[in-house]
N, C-alpha and C positions, 0 to 999 in steps of 0.2 A: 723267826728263822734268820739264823746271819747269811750272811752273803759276801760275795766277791766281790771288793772293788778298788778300782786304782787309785792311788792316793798318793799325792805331790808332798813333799816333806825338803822346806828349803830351808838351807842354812848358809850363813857366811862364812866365808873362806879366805884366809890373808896370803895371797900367790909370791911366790921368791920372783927375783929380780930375771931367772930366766924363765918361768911359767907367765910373765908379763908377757915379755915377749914373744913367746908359742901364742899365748890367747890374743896378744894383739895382730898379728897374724892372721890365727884363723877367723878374728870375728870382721877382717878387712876382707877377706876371700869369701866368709859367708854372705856379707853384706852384697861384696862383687855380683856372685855366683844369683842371687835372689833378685838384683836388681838386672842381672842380664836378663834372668827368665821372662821376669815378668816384662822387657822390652821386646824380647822375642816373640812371648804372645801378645803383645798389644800390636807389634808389627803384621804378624801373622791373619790377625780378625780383622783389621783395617785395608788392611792391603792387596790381602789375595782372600781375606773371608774363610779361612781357616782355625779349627779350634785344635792347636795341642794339648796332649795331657802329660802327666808328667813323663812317664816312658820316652814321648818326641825328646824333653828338653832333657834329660837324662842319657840318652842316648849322643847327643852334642856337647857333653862335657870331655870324654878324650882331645877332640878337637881344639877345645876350649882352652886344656890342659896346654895340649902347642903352642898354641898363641900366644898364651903367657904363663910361662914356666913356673911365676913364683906360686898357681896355682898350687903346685905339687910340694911346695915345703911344709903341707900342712897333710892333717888326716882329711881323709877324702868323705867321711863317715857326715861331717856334719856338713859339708859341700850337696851332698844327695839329700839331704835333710832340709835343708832350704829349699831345693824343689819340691820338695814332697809338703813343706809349711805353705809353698806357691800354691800347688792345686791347690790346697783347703781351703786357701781364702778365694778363691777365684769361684770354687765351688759353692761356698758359703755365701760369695755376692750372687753369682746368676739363681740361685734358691732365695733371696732374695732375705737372709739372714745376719747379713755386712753389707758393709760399705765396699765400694770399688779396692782393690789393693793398690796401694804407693810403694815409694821408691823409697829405701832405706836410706838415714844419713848419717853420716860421722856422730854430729853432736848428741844424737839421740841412746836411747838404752840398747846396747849392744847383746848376742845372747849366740849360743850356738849348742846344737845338740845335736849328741852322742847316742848309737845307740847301743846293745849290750855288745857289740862286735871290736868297740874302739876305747871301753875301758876293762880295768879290773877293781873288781872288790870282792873283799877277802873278810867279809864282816867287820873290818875294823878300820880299814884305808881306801881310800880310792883315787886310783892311777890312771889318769887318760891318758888317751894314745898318745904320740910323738914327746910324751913327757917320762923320765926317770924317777922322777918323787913325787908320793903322795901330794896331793891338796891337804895345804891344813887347814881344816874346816873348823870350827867351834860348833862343836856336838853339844846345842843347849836344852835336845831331846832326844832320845834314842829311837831308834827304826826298831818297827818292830818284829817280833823273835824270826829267827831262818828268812829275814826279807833276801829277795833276790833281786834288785832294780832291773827293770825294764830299760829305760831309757835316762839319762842327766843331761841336763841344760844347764851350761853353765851362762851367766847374765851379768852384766856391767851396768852398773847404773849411770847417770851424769854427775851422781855424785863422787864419781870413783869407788863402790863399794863393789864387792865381786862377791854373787851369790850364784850356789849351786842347789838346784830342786831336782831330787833323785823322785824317780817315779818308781812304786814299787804296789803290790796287790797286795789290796788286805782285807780280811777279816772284820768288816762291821756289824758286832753286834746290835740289835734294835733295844730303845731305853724300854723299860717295862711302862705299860700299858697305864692312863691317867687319866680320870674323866675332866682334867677342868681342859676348858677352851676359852681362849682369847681373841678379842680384836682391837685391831692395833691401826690408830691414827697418827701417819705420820706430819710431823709440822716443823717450824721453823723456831720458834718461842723456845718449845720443847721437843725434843728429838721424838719424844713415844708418848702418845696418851693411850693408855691400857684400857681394855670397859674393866677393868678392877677399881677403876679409879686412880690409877697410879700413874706418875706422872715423870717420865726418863727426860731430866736437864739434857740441853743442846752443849756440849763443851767449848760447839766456835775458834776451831783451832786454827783456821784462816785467822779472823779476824783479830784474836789474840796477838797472831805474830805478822798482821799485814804492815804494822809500822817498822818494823826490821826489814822485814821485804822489799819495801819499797824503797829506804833507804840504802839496801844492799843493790837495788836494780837502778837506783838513780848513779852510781857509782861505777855499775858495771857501763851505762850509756856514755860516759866520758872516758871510757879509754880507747886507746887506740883497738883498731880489727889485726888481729893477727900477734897480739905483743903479748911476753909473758903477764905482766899486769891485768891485762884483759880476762887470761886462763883462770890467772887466780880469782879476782873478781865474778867470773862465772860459776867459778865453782863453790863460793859461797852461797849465793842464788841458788845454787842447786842443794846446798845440804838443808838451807832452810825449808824449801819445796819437799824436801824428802825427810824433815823433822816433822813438819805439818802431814803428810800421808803417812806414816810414820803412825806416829799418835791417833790421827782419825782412825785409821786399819786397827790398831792394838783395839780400841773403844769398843767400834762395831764388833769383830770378835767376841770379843768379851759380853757383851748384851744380845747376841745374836744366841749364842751358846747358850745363855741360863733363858730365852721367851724358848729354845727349842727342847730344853729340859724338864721345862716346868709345865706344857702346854702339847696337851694330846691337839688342840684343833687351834693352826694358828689364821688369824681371817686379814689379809691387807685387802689396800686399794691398787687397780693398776694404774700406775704415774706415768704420765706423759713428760718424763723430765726437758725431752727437748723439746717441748713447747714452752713446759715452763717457766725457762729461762730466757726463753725471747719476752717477758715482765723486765725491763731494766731496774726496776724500783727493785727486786728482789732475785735477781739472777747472781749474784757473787754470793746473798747467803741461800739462795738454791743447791749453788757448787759447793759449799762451805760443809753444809750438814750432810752429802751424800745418802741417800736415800737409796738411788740403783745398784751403789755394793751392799747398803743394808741388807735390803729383797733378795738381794744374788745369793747373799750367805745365809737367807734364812729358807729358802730357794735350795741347795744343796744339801744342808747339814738335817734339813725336814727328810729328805729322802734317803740320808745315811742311818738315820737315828728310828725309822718308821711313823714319824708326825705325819698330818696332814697339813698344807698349806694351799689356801683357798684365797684368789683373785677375783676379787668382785668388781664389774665393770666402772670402768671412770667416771661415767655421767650418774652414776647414784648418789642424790643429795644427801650424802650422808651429814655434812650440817647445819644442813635446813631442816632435816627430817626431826621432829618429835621422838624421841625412843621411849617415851609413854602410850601416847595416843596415834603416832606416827603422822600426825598433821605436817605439812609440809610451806615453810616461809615463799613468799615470794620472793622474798632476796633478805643476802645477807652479805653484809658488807664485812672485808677484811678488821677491819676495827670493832667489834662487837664479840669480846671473849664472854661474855653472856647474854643470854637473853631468855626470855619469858616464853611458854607458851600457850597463844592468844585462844586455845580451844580445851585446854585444862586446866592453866596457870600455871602449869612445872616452871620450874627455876632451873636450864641446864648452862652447866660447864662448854663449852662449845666443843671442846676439845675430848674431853670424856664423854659428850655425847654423841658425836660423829663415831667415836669406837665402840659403843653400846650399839648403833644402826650397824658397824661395819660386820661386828660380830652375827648380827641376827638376820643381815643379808648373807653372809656368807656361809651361813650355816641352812641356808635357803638355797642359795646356789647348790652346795653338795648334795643335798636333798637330792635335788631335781637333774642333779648329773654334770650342770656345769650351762647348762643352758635355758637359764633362765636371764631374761637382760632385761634390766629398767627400765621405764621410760622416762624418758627427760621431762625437765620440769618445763623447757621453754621449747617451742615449735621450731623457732626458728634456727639457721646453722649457726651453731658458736664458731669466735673466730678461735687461734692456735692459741693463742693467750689464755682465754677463759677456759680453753680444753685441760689445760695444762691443772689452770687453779682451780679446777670444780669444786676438790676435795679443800682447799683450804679454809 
């Protein structure tokens, strides 16, 4: 059965010399407007022990307006919009789902959204508010038939690149039905050990380009604060940061897309990324291979497509465990891409065989409805470090 669901479809857009100036405007106002909010309720809970919601701070923006007039040279559409991205995160921290919200800055990715009130599309242009001309977008995929966007956010990167993500409902139909299933070991070596045996290379697209980097950032530390030469120098650091995400994002994609095409039952591990990278010895290629957008996207596109996608608890030895006999090591150390097993002789892959146990726990898990939990191999409490590498 298909279904309804909302779907973000972003593309880049090359703004004329006065749609600059509109968006640098409004995303200084929306910046303004979000970082009053949220001083207003941090004022508010400290002070007098009061919770606003958005309504309160909403209701203070005419006022706001007074005070400083240049509010009003802009559309006020995405000004309410920023209160309203205020409550969710605020909501999302005391639910206990995010982090605290901060305070927005200049240097950082700038964004503001529209909602259907403050543009127009006509299927073929789209005009926001206080603007006369279209955005020229580079359409490098077409929305799909009679879409009617919802809501657009337009976004500025540090790299100076101006992207627009039009939200619109659609239509997902579910892939047809497939008995094979897989589980999937993620590592450092190799980005994917399959229980098929197959083995998805790490491409290291940090470490590829960290000798550019570094000499673009030792270049950027010698100029002065505030001087053109500084801007520019910053802004190479940033296209390379954004060549390297860039390229990792296209990858995952793309291997995320053909394990959710090919695989009625997908089985991971849950990572504790932020522990893991408190390991100095392995925290820069922790960050490097991304593992939490991998899961994210195979996390979404499992429930667009009607897959199953099954998390099996952290602490399950999956490469100490046998996937013969299931005999379980008392330790196995990071250097040991094989080993023996001392209660039948198998000869395993360390890495093909932690996905052979992840797959055959996780298809245990689903059994049993999701609550079934491991026990640990050691009594005692691991520290954040060792939580992190269980699965390595």
């Amino acid at each position: 059965m298909s279904k309804k669901t909302k779907r973000a479809y972003q593309f880049r857009f090359y703004p004329t010399a006065e749609q600059k100036i509109n968006l640098a405007q409004t995303f200084g106002c929306v910046r303004f407007v979000y970082n009053w909010g949220l001083l207003t309720r941090k004022t508010a809970s400290f002070q007098h022990g009061e919770s606003l919601s958005y309504n309160d701070l909403a209701a203070g923006l005419p006022n706001l307006k007074h005070a400083y007039p240049w509010l009003a040279q802009v559309s006020s559409v995405p000004l309410q919009q920023a209160l309203r991205h205020l409550d969710r995160a605020c909501v999302n921290f005391f639910e206990g789902r995010a982090k605290s919200p901060t305070f927005k800055k200049k240097q950082h990715e700038q964004s503001a959204t529209y909602a259907s009130n403050a543009f127009t599309w006509d299927g073929k242009a789209l005009t926001l508010a206080k603007m006369q001309v279209p955005l020229d977008i580079c359409w490098h995929r077409s929305l799909p038939t009679d879409a009617k966007p919802s809501s657009v956010t337009i976004s500025k990167d540090s790299a100076n690149r101006y992207f627009v993500s039009i939200l619109v409902e659609e239509e997902i139909r579910p892939l047809p039905t497939t008995p094979k299933m897989v589980g999937l070991d993620l590592g450092i070596k190799s980005l994917l050990a399959l229980s098929t045996g197959e083995s998805v290379g790490n491409p290291r697209y940090f470490a590829k380009d960290e000798k550019r980097l570094a000499k673009a950032q030792r270049r950027l530390a010698r100029k002065n604060k505030g001087s053109k030469n500084r801007h520019k120098a910053r802004l190479k650091v940033a296209r390379l940061h954004a060549r390297i995400a860039d390229r990792r994002r296209d990858y995952q994609h793309k291997l995320s897309t053909r394990i959710v095409h090919e695989n009625q039952v997908i089985c991971v591990e849950s990572l504790a990324v932020k522990n893991m990278v408190k390991n100095h010895s392995l925290a820069k290629a922790i960050a490097d291979v991304g593992w939490g957008e991998f899961v994210r996207q195979l996390e979404y596109k499992a429930t667009w497509y009607g897959r199953t996608l099954v998390k099996i608890d952290r602490w399950y030895p999956s490469s100490k465990t046998c996937s013969s006999c299931k005999h379980v090591l008392d330790s196995l150390t990071l250097d040991r891409r094989e080993w023996v097993c001392p209660e039948c002789g198998m000869l395993h892959d360390r890495d093909t065989n932690a996905a052979m146990n992840i797959l055959a726990e996780g298809l245990s898990v689903a059994a049993c409805g999701g609550s079934r939990r491991p026990v640990r191999a050691k009594a005692r409490q691991a520290t954040p470090v060792e939580a992190g590498n269980a699965h390595l």
